[in-house]
N, C-alpha and C positions, 0 to 999 in steps of 0.2 A: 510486579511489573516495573520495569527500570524503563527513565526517557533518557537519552542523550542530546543532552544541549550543548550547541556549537559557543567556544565564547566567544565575546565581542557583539553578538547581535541581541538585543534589549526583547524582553517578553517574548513571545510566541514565534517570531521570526525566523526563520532558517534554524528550526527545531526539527532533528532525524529523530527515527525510533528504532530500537533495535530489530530484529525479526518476530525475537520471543514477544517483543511488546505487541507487536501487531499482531501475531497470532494469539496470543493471549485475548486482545479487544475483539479479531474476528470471533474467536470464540464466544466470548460471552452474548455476541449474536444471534450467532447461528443455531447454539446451544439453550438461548433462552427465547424468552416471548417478550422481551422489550424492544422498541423500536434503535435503529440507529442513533437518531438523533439525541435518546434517552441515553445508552452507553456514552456514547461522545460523548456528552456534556458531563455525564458522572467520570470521566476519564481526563477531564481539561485536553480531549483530544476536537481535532475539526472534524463536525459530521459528515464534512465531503470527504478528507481523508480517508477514515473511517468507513463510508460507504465504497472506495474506491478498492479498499484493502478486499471488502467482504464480496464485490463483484468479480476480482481476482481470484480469490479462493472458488468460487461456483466456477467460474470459467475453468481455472485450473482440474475443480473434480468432475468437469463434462458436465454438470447442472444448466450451463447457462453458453451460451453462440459466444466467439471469439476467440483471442488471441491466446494460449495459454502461457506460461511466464518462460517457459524454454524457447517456445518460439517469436515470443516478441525479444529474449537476447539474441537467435539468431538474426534476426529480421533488421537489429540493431549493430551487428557486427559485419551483414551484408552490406549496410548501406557506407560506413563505414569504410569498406573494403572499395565499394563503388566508387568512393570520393578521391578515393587515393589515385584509384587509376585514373579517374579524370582529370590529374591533375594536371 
């Protein structure tokens, strides 16, 4: 599992993950019986990140109510679009 750290910002700060990394940590959730917060911490990832990745994947595979990730980019390129013309 590979992280990408931004430079210039000191420790945990404005740290991205690749896709593979997330889906790799959702996995090992969803996949196993340890809790969240157990992965996180064996990952030096945040357990809200980490929970936030694995409520996306449920939402994405219809498990769970909301937004799925195609249509929270449209939702985000409407609004977008909105602003312009309000301009």
């Amino acid at each position: 599992m590979s992280l990408m750290g931004r430079e210039g910002l000191p420790g945990r700060a404005g740290r991205c993950f690749t896709e593979e990394c997330k889906a790799d940590a959702v996995a090992l959730v969803l996949e196993g019986d340890r809790p969240v917060a157990r992965v996180a911490h064996g990952l030096g990832i945040g357990a809200t990140s980490l929970g936030d990745w694995v409520r996306q994947v449920r939402i994405d595979r219809g498990e769970k109510l909301g937004l799925a990730t195609g249509e929270r980019s449209e939702l985000v390129w409407l609004r977008r679009q909105g602003r312009r013309v309000n301009r």
